[in-house]
C-alpha positions in Angstrom: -67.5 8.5 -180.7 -64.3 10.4 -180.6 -64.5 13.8 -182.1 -60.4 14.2 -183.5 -61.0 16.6 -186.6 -60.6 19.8 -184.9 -58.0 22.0 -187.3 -56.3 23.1 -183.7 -55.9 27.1 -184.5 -56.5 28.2 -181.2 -53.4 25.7 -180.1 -51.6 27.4 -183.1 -49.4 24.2 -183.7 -50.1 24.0 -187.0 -51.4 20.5 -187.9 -54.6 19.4 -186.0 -55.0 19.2 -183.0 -55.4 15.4 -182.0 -52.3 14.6 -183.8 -50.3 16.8 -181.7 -47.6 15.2 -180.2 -47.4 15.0 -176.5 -45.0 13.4 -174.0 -44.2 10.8 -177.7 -47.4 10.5 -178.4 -50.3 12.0 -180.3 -53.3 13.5 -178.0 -55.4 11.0 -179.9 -53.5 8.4 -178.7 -53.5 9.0 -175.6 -57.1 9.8 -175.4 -57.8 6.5 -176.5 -56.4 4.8 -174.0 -59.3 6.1 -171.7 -62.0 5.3 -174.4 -60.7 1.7 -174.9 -60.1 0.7 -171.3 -63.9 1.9 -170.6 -66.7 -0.8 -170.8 -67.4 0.3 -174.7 -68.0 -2.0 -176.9 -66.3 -0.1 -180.2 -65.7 3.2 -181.2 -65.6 5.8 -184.3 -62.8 8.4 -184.4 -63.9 11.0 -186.6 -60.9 11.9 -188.3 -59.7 15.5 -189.8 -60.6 16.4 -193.5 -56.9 17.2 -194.3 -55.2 13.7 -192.5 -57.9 11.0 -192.5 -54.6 8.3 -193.3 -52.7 9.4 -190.3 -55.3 8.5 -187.9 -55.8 5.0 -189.8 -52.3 4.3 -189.8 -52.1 5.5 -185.7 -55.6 3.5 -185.0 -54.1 0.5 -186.8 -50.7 0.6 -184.7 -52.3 0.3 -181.5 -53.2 -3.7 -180.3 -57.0 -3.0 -179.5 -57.4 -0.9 -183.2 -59.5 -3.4 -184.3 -62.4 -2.0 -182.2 -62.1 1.3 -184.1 -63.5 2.4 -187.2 -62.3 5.6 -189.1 -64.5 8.1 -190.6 -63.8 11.5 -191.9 -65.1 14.5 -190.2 -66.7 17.2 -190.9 -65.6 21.2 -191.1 -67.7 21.9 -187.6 -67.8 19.8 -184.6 -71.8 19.5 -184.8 -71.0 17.7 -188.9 -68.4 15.1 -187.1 -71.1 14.3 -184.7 -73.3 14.3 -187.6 -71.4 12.2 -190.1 -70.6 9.2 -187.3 -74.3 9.0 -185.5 -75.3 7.8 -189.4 -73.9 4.2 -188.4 -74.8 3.8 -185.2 -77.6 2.0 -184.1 -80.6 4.4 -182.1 -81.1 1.4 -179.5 -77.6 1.5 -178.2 -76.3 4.0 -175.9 -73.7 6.6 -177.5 -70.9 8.6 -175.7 -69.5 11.2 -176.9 -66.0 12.5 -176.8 -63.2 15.3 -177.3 -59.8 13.7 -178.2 -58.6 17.2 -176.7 -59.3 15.8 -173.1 -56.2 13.4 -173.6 -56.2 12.4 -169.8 -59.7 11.3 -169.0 -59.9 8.6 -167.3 -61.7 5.6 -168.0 -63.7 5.4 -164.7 -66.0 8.7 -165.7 -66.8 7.1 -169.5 -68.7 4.3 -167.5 -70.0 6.4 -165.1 -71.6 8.6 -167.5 -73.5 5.2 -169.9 -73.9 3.9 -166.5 -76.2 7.3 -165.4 -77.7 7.2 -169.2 -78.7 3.2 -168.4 -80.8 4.3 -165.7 -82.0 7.7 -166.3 -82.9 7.6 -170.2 -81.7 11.5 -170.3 -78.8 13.1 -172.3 -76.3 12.9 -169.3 -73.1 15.7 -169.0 -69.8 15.3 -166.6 -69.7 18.6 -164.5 -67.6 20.3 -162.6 -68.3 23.1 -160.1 -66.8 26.3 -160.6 -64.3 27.4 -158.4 -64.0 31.1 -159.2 -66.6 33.7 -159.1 -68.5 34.6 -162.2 -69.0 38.1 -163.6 -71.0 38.7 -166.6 -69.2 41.3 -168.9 -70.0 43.9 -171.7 -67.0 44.5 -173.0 -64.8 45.5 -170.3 -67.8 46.5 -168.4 -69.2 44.0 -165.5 -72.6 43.8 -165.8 -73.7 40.8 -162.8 -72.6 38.5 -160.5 -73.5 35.4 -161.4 -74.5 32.7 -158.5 -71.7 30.2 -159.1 -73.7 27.5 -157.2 -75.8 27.7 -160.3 -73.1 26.8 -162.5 -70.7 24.5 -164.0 -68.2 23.3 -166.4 -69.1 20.8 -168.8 -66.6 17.8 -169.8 -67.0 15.0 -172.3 -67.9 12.1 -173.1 -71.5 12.9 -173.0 -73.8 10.6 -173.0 -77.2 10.0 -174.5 -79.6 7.4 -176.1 -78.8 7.1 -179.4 -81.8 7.2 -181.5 -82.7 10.6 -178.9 -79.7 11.7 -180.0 -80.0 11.2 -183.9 -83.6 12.5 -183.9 -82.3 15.7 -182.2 -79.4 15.9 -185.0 -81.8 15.8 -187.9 -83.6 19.2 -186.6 -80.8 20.8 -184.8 -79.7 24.2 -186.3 -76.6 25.7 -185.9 -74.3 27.5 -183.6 -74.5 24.2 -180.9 -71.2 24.0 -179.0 -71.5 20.3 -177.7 -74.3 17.5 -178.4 -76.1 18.2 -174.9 -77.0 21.8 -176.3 -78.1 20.0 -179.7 -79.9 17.4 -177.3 -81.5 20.0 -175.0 -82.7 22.0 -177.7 -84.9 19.3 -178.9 -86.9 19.1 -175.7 -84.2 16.5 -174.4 -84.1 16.3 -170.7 -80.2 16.7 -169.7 -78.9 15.6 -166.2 -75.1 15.7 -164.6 -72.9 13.2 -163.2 -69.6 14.5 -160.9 -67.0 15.2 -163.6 -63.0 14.8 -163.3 -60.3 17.4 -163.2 -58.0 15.6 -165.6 -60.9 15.3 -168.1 -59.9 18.8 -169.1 -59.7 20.0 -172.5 -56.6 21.3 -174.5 -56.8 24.6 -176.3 -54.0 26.9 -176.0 -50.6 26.2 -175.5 -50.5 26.2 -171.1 -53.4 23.2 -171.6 -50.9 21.1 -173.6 -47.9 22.1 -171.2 -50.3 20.7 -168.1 -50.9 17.4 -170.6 -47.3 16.8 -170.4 -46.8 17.9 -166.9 -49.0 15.1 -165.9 -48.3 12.4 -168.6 -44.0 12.9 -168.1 -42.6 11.0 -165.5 -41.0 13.3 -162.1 -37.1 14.1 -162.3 -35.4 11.5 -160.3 -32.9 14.3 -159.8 -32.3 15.5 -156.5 -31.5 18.8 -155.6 -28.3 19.7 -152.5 -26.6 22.7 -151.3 -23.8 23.6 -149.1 -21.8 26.5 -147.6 -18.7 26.5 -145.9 -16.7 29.5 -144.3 -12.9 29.4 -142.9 -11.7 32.6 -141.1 -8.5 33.6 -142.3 -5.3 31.9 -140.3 -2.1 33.0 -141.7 -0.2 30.5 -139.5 -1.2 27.9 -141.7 -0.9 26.7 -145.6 -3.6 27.0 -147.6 -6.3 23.9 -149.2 -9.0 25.1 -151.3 -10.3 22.8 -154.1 -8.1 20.3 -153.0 -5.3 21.6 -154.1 -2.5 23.4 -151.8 -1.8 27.7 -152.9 2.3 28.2 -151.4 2.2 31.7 -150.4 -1.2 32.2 -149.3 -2.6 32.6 -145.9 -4.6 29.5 -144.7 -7.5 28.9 -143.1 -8.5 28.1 -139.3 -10.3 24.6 -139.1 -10.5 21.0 -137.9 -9.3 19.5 -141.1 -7.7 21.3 -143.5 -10.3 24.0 -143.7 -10.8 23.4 -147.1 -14.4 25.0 -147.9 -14.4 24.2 -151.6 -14.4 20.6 -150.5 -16.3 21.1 -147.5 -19.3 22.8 -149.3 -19.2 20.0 -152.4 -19.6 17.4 -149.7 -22.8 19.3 -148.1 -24.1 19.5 -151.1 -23.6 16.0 -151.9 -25.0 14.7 -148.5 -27.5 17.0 -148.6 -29.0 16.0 -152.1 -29.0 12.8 -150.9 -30.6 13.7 -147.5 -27.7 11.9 -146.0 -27.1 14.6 -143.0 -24.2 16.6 -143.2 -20.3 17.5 -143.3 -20.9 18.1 -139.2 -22.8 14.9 -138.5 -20.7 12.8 -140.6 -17.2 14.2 -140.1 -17.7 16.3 -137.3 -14.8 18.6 -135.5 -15.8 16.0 -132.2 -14.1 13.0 -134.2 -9.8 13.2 -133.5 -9.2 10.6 -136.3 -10.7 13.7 -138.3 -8.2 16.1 -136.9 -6.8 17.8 -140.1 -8.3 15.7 -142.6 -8.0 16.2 -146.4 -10.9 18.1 -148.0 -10.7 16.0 -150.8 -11.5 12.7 -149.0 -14.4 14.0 -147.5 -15.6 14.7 -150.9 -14.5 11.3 -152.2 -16.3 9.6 -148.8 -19.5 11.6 -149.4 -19.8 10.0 -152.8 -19.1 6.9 -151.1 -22.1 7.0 -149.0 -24.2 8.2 -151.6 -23.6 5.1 -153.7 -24.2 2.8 -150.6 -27.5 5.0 -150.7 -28.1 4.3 -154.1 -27.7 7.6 -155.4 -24.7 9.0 -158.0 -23.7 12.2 -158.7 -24.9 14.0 -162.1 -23.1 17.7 -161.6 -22.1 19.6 -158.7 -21.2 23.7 -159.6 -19.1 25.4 -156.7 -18.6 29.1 -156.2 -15.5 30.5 -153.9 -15.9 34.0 -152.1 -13.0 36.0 -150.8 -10.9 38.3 -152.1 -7.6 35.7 -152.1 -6.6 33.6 -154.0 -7.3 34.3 -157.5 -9.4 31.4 -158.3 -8.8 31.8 -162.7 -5.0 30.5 -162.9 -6.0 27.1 -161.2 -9.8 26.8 -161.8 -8.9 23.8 -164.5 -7.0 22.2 -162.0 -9.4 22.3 -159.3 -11.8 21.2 -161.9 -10.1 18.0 -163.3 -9.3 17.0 -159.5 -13.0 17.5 -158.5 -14.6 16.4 -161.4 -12.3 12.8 -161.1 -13.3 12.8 -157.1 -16.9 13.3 -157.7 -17.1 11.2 -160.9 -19.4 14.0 -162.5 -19.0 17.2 -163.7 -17.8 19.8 -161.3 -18.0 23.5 -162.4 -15.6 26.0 -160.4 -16.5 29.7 -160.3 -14.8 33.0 -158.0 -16.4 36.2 -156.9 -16.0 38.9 -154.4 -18.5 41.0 -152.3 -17.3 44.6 -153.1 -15.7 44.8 -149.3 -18.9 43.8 -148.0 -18.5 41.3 -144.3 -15.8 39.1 -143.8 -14.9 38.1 -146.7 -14.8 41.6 -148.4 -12.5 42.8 -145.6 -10.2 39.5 -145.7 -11.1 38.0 -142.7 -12.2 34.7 -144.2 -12.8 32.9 -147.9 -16.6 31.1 -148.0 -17.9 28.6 -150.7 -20.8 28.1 -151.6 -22.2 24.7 -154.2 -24.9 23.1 -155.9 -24.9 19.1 -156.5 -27.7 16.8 -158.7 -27.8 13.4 -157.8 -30.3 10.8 -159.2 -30.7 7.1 -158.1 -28.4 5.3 -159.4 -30.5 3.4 -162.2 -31.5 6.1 -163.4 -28.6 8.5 -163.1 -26.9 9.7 -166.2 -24.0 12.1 -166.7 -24.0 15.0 -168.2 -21.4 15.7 -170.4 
């Protein structure tokens, strides 16, 4: 039995809660999965007063919906429970279940009928708790409470059915799950080890976890590079691949160019392809006063024999010359068509401050996302 007519206030998403979407799908959906892969042999969704025909219509989409029946719930969670043990028979074994654990895994439904097989008891997933317990008045702590004593109760829980309708039909109110209703009518109640993703949604942070989990990782990789030049006035200027008449240069290998030089860190790096040093390093003549550019365009060469493509790279130049404004859409167009992404170009200063603040040298500093190539997209 799935218990789905909860009106989800607590959640505050304003339509309830098992037809919440999550990560394209509803929880209810998604919950099912666990249900139906378990050794059950059918189930009952009991469905919300206010959208009985949307859990029909999602029950009948799915392949194995046949196995499901439909009925409508009640206004408390003890009526649902109520309404669907009417059709069920008292010899078989009955699980019940929260469609607000979306993630529970099929493994712990048949561990819990398995436990009810054998022990003829009412039969809870726990889980220990982790934190310590303080009982509270108010704001006021009143005890410690021996945490080896407790623990947190999951769903499905299991029980003999008849048991459990017999304990139904005297039950008063104010029960929060059936082992309290169970319990209360001198049923004996044992545990089996519960599981962390059996969890339940109720605010807002459970459903981001849900999606968390259920979303597959980025493939986007994360790379970063810096570069610094000292100032050499004996020699013309490359920054962003693109020469600046009438500025000093900078002292180097290659050209010295640190825009290029810190967009092909970043690239290697994102990759975990090494580095500008390892790859082009200053012990390799045929590099002697190499174009930044085609190490840029080289980098992206080895990231495609990697399997990897670039999705953005954002650069940042420090130094108080040039003026990076009057050409930044020309570094752009050159980087961006080198790259074969998106390249954003950005200056700054440091208010005086070290070596580039007194003129001594210009520094760059940039950010590149790469993805595998099947998977890469670009972003516009």
């Amino acid at each position: 039995m799935v218990v789905a007519a909860g009106d989800g206030l607590r959640l505050g998403a304003g339509m309830p809660k098992a037809l919440v979407p999550v990560a394209g799908r509803t929880m209810l959906d998604w919950a099912l999965d666990g249900v139906l892969a378990a050794d059950v042999d059918r189930v009952v969704v009991t469905a919300p007063a206010a959208a009985p025909a949307a859990v029909e219509a999602l029950v009948r989409a799915r392949p194995d919906g046949a196995r499901v029946t439909v009925v409508a719930g009640g206004s408390t969670r003890q009526e649902s429970v109520a309404v669907a043990l009417a059709d069920v028979d008292p010899g078989e074994v009955v699980l019940v279940h929260d469609a607000a654990r979306p993630l529970t895994p099929s493994s712990l439904f048949d561990r819990v009928r398995a436990a009810v097989v054998v022990t003829g008891a009412g039969v809870v997933p726990a889980l220990g708790a982790a934190d310590t317990i303080k009982e509270v008045d108010g704001t006021e702590v009143v005890a410690t409470l021996d945490r080896s004593r407790l623990a947190a109760v999951q769903t499905p829980q299991g029980f003999p059915a008849g048991a459990l309708q017999r304990a139904y039909a005297v039950a008063g109110t104010g029960h929060t799950d059936d082992a309290s209703v169970f319990a209360a009518a001198g049923g004996a109640v044992t545990t089996v080890l519960g599981e962390p993703d059996a969890f339940k949604v109720t605010t807002a942070w459970d459903l981001r976890r849900v999606e968390q989990q259920l979303l597959p990782a980025s493939p986007v990789r994360t790379g970063i590079g810096i570069d610094v030049h000292a100032v050499d006035a004996d020699r013309p200027l490359h920054l962003g691949g693109l020469e600046w008449p009438g500025e000093a240069g900078l002292a180097g290998h290659s050209d010295a160019d640190v825009v290029c030089h810190a967009v092909t860190d970043a690239l290697l790096s994102a990759a975990g392809l090494g580095d500008l040093g390892s790859r082009f390093g200053v012990d390799r003549a045929e590099e002697a006063g190499r174009a930044g550019l085609d190490f840029v365009t080289r980098a992206v060469g080895l990231l495609a024999d990697a399997g990897f493509s670039p999705v953005s790279v954002a650069v940042q130049v420090v130094g108080n010359r040039p003026h990076i404004g009057p050409r930044r859409d020309e570094i752009v167009a050159l980087l961006s068509a080198a790259v074969g992404a998106p390249v954003a170009v950005a200056g700054t200063t440091t208010d005086g401050l070290g070596l580039t603040g007194r003129g001594e040298g210009v520094a760059a500093v940039a950010t590149a996302l790469v993805a595998p190539r099947a998977a890469g997209r670009r972003l516009p």
